[in-house]
N, C-alpha and C positions, 0 to 999 in steps of 0.2 A: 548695829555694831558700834560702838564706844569709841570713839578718836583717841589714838594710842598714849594721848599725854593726858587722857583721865587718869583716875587713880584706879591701878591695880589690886587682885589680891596675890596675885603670884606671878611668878615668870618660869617657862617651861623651855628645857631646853634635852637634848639628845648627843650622847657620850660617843664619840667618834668610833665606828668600831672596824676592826682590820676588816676590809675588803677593797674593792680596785679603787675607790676613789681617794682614800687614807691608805694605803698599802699593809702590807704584811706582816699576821702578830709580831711585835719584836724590830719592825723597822723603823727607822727614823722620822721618816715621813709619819707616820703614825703617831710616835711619840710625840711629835711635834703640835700636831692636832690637837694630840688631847691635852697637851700641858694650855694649848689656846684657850680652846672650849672651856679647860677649868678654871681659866682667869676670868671670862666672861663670863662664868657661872658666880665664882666668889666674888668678882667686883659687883654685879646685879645685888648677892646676898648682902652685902653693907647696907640697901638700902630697901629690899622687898625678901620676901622667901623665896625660893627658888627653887623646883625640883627639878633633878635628870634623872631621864632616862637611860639605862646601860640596855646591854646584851643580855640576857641570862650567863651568866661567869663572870662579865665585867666589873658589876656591883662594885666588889671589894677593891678593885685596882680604881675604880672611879673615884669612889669616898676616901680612901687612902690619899688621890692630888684634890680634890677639893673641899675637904675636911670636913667636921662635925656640922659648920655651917650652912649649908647644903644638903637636900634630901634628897639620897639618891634611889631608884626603886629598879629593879629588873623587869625585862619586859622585849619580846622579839623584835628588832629594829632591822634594817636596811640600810641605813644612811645616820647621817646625823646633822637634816635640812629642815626643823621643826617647824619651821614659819609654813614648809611648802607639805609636808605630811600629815601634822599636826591639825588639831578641828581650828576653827574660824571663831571665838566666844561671840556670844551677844547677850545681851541683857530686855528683855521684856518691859511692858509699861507697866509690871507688877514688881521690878524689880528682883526678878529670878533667871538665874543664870542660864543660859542653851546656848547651843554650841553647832556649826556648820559641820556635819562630817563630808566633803566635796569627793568628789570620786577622783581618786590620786593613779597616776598611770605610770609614772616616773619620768612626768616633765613632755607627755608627750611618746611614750612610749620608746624610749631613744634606747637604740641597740645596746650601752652598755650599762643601763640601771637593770635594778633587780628590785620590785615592788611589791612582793608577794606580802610580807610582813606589814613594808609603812602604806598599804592599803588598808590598811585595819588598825594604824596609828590612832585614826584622829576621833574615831568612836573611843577607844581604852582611854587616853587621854581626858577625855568628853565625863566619863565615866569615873574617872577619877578624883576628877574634880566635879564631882555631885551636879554634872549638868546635863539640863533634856535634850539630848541630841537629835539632831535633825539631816536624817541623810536625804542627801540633794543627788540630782541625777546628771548635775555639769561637772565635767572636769577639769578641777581648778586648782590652784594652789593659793598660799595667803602670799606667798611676795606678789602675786599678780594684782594684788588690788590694794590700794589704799583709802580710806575713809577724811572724810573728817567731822563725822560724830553729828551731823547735821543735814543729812541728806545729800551728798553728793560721794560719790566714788569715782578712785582713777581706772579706767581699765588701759588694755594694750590690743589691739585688734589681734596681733599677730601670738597673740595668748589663748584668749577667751575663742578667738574663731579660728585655733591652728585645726587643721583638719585632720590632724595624729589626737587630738583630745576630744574635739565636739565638730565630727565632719559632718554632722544633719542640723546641728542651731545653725540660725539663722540671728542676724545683731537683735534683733525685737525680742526674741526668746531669751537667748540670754542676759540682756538688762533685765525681762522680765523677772527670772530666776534669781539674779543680782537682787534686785531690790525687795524681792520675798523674803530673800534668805538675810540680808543684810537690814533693811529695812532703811532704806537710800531710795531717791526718787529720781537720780540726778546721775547720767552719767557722761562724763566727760572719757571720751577714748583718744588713746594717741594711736599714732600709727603702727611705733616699732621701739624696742630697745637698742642699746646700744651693740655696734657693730661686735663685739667679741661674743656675746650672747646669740649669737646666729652660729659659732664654730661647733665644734662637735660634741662639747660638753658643757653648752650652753641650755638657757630654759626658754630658749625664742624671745626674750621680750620683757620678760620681767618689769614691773614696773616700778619696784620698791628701789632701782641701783640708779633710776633715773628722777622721779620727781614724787614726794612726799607733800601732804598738807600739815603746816608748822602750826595754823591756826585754821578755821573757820575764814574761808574766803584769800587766805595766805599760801603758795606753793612756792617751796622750794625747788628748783632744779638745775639739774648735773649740767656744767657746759664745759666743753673742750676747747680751749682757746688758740691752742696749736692748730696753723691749718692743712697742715702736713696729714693728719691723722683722720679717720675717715667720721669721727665723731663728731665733729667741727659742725659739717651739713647738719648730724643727725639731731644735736643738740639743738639749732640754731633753728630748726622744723620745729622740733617740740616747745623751745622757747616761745616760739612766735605762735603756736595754736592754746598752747596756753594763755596767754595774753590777750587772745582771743575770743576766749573760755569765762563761762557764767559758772556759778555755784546752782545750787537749786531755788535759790531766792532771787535766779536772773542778776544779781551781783558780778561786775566782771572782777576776775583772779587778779590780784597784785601777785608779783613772781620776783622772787629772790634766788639770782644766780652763785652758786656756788663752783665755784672754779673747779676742773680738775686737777688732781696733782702734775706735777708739771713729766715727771715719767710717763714714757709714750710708746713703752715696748717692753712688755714681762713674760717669760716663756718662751721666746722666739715670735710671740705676735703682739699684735696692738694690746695694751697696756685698757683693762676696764675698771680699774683703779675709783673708786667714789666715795666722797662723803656724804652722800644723801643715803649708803646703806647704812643710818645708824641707827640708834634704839632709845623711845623715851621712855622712861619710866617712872617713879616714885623719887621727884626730888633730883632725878639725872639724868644724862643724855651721854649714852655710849657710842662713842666715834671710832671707826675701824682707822688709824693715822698708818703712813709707808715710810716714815724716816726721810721725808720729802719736803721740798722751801713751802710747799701749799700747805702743810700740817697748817701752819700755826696760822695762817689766813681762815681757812675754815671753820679753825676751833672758835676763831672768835667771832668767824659770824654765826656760830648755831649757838654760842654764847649770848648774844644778843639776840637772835631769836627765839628762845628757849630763856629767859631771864629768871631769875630767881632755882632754877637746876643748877649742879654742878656738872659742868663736863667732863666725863671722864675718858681716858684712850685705853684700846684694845689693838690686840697685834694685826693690823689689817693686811697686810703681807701674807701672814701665815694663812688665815680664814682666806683671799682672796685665792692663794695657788691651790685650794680645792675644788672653787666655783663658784664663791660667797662671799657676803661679807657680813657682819655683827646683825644685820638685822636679817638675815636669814635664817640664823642659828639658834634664834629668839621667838617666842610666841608668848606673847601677853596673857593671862588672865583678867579682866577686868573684876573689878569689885562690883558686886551685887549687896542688895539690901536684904 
């Protein structure tokens, strides 16, 4: 699998479509989504292609808010969590595209998803884009892992080994799976995600909201510097095993803290607000921002970590009050030869 700041040839994304997590055709809530999703569709197309996926009927309502720019295609969806439905890309030592289809359950099988469709996402997807797919028998999703293009991967224990997705692996089988399917030697697990991601319409753990690799041997990670907030501990573990932490060339991690936004409560509970869920791509670096004093701290350290991109902001508000943010909405295509 390709470290996400190689170059792409597309980026893939899915059209928010009414159901319980976007509400009711015609609600606001809904509309709201999708006006997001198609900014983060048409800001991506400035700088790569992009297709979305709708609903079968949505098509036309899709391409209508994110115009000619944008290739929108019909196709039966669920949800609109491409990173976590969507296949895994990878690239061969021949230079030919394949693609991870993971056994998708809806996060764990949690009472109020519905997976019937984006279990059969990430082969049509795979398929779409003219790649050999490869169905794997782990159930995963792509926010659960991060790469960085060199043999190391993040996991999250409380991901890869929740007993609602892979109650008979055991850690050795699953890195084993990991590293076939990915082609990584190297895996570095945290413990846990952050505390809002354990509530009831969380993914247990996710590890793309908490810490990313910016380069080869470089990780970024989410800290909450309030200590009021239960994130505070949770960050401060992950900081410090990180830091503790080799690459696959036995390299120890250099780690770069990104502060949380300084809001510490959305919905009635803790506030899981990050700028580590953004998105690099072709020449950019999409940042989900909250109208918060941290925006512009952030912006300008993944400015400087990311040099020569421009950064670009996305409504992280809106993407976050569904259970996400910019880089969940998002799945890469790498370029192949």
């Amino acid at each position: 699998m390709p470290a996400e700041w190689e170059p792409h040839e597309r980026t893939w994304l899915a059209f928010p479509p009414a159901n319980a997590t976007f509400g009711d055709e015609g609600s606001a809530t809904l509309d709201v989504a999708r006006t997001t999703w198609a900014s983060v569709a048409t800001t991506i197309a400035r700088y790569e292609p992009v297709t979305l996926i709708a609903r079968p009927g949505d098509g036309e309502r899709a391409q209508s808010i994110v115009g000619p720019g944008v290739n929108v295609v019909e196709h039966p969806i669920n949800d609109a969590w491409i990173r976590d439905s969507g296949p895994t890309f990878t690239v061969d030592r021949q230079g030919e595209l394949g693609a991870v289809n993971w056994v998708f359950n809806g996060w764990g099988a949690q009472p109020w998803a519905a997976w019937d469709h984006d279990a059969r996402l990430g082969a049509e997807v795979a398929q779409r884009a003219s790649a050999a797919v490869r169905f794997s028998t782990l159930t995963n999703e792509g926010g659960g892992l991060h790469v960085d293009g060199a043999g190391t991967v993040l996991l999250t224990e409380t991901v890869q080994l929740d007993p609602q997705r892979n109650p008979d692996w055991t850690r050795d089988q699953v890195e084993a799976e990991i590293h076939a399917q990915l082609g990584t030697a190297h895996a570095i697990w945290l413990p846990r995600g952050l505390t809002r991601d354990y509530d009831e319409f969380g993914t247990r753990g996710h590890v793309d909201i908490v810490a990313t690799f910016v380069r080869s041997g470089l990780v970024a990670a989410h800290v909450q510097r309030d200590a009021t907030h239960p994130d505070f501990e949770v960050s401060r573990e992950i900081v410090a095993l990180l830091r503790a932490s080799v690459d696959v060339t036995g390299r120890p991690l250099e780690v770069v803290e990104i502060p949380a936004p300084r809001e510490l409560e959305a919905d009635g509970t803790w506030a899981d607000y990050s700028y580590i869920n953004h998105y690099v791509g072709n020449g950019f670096v999409l940042v989900g921002t909250f109208d918060d004093p941290a925006d512009d701290v952030a912006l300008e350290l993944l400015a400087r970590l990311y040099p020569g991109r421009r950064v670009e902001r996305a409504n992280g508000r809106a993407i976050f009050a569904h259970g996400g943010g910019v880089h969940c909405i998002t799945q890469q295509q790498p370029r192949a030869s």
